[in-house]
C-alpha positions as CSV (number, residue, x, y, z in Angstrom):
1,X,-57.2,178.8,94.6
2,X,-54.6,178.8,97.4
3,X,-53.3,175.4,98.7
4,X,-53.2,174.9,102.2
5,X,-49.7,173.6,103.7
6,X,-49.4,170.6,105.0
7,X,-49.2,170.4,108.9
8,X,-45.9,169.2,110.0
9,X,-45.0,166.1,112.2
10,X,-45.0,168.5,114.8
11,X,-48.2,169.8,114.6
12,X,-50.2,166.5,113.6
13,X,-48.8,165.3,117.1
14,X,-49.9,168.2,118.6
15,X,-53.3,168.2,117.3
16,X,-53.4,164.4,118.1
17,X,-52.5,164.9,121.8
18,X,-54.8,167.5,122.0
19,X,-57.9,165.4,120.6
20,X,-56.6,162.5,123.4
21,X,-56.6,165.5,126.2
22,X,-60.2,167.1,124.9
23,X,-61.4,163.2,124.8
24,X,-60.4,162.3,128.4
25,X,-62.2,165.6,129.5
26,X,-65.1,164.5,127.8
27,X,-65.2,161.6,129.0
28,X,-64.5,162.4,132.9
29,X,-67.2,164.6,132.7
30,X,-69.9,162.3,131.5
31,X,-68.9,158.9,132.8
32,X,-66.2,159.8,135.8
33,X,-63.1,158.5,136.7
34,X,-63.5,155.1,136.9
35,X,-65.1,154.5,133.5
36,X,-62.5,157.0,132.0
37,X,-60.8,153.8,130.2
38,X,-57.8,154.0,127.8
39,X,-60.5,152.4,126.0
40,X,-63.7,154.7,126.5
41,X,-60.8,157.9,125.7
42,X,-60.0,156.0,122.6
43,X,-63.4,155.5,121.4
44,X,-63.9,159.6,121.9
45,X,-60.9,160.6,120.0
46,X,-61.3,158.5,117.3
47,X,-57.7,156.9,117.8
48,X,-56.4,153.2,118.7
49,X,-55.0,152.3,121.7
50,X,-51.2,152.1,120.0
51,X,-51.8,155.5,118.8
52,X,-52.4,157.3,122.3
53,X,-49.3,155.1,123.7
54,X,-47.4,157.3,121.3
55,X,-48.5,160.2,122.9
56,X,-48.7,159.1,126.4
57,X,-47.0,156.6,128.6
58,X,-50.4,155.6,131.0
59,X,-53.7,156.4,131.2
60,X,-52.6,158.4,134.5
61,X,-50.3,160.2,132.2
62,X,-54.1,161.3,130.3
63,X,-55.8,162.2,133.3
64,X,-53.5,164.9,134.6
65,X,-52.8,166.3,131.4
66,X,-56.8,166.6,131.3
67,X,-56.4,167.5,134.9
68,X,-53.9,170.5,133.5
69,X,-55.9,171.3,130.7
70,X,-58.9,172.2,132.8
71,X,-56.9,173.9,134.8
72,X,-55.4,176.6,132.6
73,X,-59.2,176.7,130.8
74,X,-60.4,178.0,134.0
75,X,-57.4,180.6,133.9
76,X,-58.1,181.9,130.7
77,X,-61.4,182.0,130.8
78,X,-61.4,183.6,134.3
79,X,-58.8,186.5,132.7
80,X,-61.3,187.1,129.7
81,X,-64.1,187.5,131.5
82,X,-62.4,190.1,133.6
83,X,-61.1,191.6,131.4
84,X,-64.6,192.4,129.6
85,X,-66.0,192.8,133.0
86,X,-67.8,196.7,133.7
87,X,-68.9,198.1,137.3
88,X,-67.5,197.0,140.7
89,X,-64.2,194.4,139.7
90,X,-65.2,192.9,142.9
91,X,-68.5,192.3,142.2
92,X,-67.3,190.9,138.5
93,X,-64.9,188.6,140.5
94,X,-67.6,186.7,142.7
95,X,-69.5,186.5,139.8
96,X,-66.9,185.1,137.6
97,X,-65.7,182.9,140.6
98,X,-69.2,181.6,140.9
99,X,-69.8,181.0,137.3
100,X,-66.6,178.7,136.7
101,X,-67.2,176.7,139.7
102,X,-70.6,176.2,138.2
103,X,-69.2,175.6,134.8
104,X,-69.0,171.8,132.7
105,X,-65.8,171.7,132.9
106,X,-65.6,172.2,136.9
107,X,-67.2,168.7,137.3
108,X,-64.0,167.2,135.8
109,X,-62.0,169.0,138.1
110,X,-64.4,168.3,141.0
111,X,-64.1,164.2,139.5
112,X,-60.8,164.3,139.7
113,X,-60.0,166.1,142.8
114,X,-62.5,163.9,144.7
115,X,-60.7,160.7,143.2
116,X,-57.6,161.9,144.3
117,X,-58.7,161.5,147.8
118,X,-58.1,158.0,148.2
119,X,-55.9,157.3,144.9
120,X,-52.7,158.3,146.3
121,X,-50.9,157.7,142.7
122,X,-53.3,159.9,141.2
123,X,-52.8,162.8,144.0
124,X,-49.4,162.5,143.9
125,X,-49.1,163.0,139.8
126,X,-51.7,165.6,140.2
127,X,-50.1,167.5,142.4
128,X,-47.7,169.9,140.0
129,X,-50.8,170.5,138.4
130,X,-52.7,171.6,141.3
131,X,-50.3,173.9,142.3
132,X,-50.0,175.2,138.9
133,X,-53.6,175.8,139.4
134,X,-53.3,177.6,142.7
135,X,-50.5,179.7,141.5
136,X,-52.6,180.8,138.3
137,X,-55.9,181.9,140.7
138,X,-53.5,183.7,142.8
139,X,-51.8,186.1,140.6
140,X,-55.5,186.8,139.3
141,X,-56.2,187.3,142.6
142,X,-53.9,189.5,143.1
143,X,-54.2,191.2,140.3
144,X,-58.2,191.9,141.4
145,X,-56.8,193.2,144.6
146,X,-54.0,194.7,143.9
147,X,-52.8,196.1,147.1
148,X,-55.7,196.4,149.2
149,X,-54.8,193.1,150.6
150,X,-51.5,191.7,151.4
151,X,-50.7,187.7,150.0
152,X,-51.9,185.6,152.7
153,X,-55.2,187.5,153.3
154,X,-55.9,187.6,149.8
155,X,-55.2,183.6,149.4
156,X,-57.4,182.8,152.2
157,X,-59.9,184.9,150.6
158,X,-59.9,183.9,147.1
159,X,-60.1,180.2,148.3
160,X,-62.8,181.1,150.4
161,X,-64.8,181.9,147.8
162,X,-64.0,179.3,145.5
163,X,-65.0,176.8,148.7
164,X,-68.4,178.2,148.7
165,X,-69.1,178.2,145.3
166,X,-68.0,174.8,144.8
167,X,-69.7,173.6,147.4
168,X,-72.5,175.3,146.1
169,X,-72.1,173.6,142.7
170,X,-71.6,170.2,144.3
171,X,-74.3,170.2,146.3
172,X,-77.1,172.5,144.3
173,X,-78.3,168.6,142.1
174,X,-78.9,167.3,145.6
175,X,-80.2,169.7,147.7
176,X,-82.2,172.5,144.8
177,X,-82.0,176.0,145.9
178,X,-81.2,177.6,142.9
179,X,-83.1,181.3,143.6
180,X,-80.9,181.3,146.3
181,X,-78.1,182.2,144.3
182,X,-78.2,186.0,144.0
183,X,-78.4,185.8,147.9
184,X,-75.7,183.8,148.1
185,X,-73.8,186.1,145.6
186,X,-75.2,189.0,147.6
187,X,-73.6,187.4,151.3
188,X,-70.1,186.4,149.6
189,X,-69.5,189.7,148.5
190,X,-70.2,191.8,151.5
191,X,-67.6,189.6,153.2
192,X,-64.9,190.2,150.5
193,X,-66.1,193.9,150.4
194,X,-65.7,194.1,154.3
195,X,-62.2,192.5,154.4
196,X,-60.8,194.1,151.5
197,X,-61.8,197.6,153.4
């Protein structure tokens, strides 16, 4: 029977931060900014208050590492599924693009982002994250293009598309439509197909 080592002080902290991070997420996503108390993210990860003060200064502190954490999520998870991706990569790209703007975890982004419209605090500390963010969709972007299209054009176009289908996500619990999504799909990419040539 082999024994398992203990986890160092190190990686208990790490594991506890992590648990405070996943809670916040949860918890933005299912009650929203507002309710997303030091309390309600306590409650989640199974921690006291005390505890997450050791691992975070402020509750603002919590949200934007959340904020972070969703961010790279969508990286990674945007890479994988390109890199299994068959057929046309452009295709697989509005696909993708559409699916994690669609995706659970979006909403918290969406929550936040929205909140950060009139909570200047909140923009402000969210702002390294955000670009972060931008910087990570980029170089995918770029890698999905390659050369076919020069920095700018293919920054306008990537957030193009992730405009659409976020407005699409946002908007799809008010307004229906859903068997409109492969014409949507269908409309986004003869536009990327037409201005990457």
């Amino acid at each position: 029977m082999s024994v398992r080592p203990r986890r160092t002080q190190a990686e208990r902290r790490a594991k506890t931060r992590s648990s405070i991070v996943q809670a916040a997420i949860s918890a933005l996503h299912d009650v929203g900014y507002a309710s997303t108390t030091i309390k309600e993210i306590c409650a989640r990860a199974g921690i006291s208050q005390g505890g997450l003060f050791r691992h975070f200064e402020t509750r603002l502190d919590v949200i934007v590492a959340a904020a972070d954490e969703v961010a790279t999520r969508h990286a990674v998870a945007f890479a994988e599924a390109m890199s299994q991706a068959t057929g046309d990569p452009l295709e697989a790209g509005v696909r993708v693009a559409r699916e994690r703007c669609h995706s659970p975890i979006n909403k918290v982004w969406h929550e936040v982002m929205l909140t950060s419209r009139t909570d200047t605090t909140l923009r402000e500390a969210l702002t390294p994250a955000a670009e972060r963010h931008r910087a990570s969709i980029l170089a995918l972007a770029h890698a999905l293009f390659g050369e076919q299209l020069d920095r700018d054009r293919a920054e306008h176009l990537v957030w193009w598309v992730i405009q659409t289908f976020d407005g699409e996500a946002l908007g799809l619990p008010i307004l229906g439509d859903p068997e409109g999504a492969e014409e949507r799909i269908a409309w986004v990419l003869q536009i990327v197909r037409a201005e990457v040539g």
